[in-house]
N, C-alpha and C positions, 0 to 999 in steps of 0.2 A: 757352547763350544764342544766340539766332539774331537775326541783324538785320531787320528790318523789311522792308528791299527783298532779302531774299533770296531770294522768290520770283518776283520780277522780273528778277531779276538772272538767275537760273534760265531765264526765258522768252527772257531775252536771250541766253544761250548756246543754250539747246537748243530746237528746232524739231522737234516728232517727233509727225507725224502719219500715220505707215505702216498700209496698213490699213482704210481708212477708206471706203473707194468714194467719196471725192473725184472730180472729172470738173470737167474744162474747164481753160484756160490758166492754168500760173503766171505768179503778178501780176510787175511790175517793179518791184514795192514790197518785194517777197523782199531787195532789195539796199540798202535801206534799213536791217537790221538788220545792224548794223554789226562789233555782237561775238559775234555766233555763232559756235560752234563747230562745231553738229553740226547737220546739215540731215535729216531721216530724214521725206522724201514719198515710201517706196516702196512698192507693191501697194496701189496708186490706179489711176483713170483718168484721168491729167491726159495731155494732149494738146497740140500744137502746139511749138514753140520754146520751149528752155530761156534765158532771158531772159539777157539778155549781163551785169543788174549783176548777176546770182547770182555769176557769176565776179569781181565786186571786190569780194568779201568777205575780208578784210585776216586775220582769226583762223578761216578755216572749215577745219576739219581733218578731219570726215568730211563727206564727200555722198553719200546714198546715195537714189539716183534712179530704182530697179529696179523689172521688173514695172507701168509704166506702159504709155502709149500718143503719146511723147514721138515727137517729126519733126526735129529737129536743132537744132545747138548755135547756131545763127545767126553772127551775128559774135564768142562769145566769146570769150575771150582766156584759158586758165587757166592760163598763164603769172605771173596775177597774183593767181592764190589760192599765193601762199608758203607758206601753213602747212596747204596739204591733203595729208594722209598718206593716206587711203583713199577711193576714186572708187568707187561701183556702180552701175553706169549699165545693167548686160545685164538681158536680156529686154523690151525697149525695138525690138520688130520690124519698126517702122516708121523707126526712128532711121537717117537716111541720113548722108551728109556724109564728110569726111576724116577720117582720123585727127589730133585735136589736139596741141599741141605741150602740157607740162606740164610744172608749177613741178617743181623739185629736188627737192623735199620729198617727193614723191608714193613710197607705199611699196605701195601694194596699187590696180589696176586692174583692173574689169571689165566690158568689154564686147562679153562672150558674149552671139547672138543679138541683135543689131544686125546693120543692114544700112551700115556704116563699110565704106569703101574707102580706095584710094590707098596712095601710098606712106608709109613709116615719116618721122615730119617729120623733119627733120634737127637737131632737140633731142634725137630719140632715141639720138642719134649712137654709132654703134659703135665711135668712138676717141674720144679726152676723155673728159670728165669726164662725158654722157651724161645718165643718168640713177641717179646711186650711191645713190641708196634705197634704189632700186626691188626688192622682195622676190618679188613676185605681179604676172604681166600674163596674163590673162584675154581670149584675140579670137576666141576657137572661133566661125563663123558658116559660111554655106555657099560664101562668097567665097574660093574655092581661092586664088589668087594672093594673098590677106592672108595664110594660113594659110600659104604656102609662104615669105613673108615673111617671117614669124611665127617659121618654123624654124631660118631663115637668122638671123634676128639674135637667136633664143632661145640658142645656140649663144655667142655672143659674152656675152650676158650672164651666163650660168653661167660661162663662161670669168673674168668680171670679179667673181667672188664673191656673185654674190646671186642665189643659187641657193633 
């Protein structure tokens, strides 16, 4: 027997439109949907800033945002997605900005080909508690001095087991 809103329910966790030749800005209504899990907009043409309430979604546990035509994260904060284990954000060529600071939880990162700079935030922190997911980080891009970063604190993290 299946329930009645289980296909609602459905649409409420899973968002999976990859694919699609979609084009132009994600809405701010994206943050509206409160108990998704799984975000899957990638190998589209969506463009401009990824909108700040994407980032307070309370149960999002994949976003996978790759192969767009995406320009940065604006003000958000994904510090406050707690329960995202897997980020795909690479091939996003236009995507500038720093590198963000990220909830605990986060276990796999990717943002190869992007144009992210700066320094490693200091959530990433190479003593503490860091980032003890973390399995997979993904910054291969043409920005030497991130990749020299990259090596410098890849080094610390295998050292901390999550290799």
């Amino acid at each position: 027997l299946t329930s009645p809103n289980q296909d609602v329910d459905t649409v409420r966790e899973q968002l999976v439109l990859y694919g699609n030749r979609f084009s132009g800005v994600l809405p701010d209504s994206l943050g509206s949907l409160r108990q998704l899990r799984l975000l899957m907009l990638d190998r589209n043409a969506f463009t401009g800033i990824v909108p700040a309430s994407l980032f307070a979604l309370p149960r999002l546990e994949e976003l996978l945002l790759f192969g767009n035509d995406l320009r940065g994260f604006g003000s958000a904060d994904w510090r406050q997605l707690k329960s995202l284990r897997n980020a795909m954000i690479q091939d996003n060529p236009r995507l500038q900005g720093n590198l963000p600071e990220l909830p605990l939880s986060i276990e796999k990162l990717d943002l190869r080909n992007c144009k992210l700079s700066g320094p490693f935030p200091p959530g990433w922190s190479r003593s503490g508690v860091g980032l003890p997911k973390l399995r997979a980080l993904y910054l291969a891009s043409s920005k030497s001095k991130l990749l020299a970063a990259c090596e410098t604190w890849a080094k610390v993290l295998v050292c901390n087991g999550a290799e």
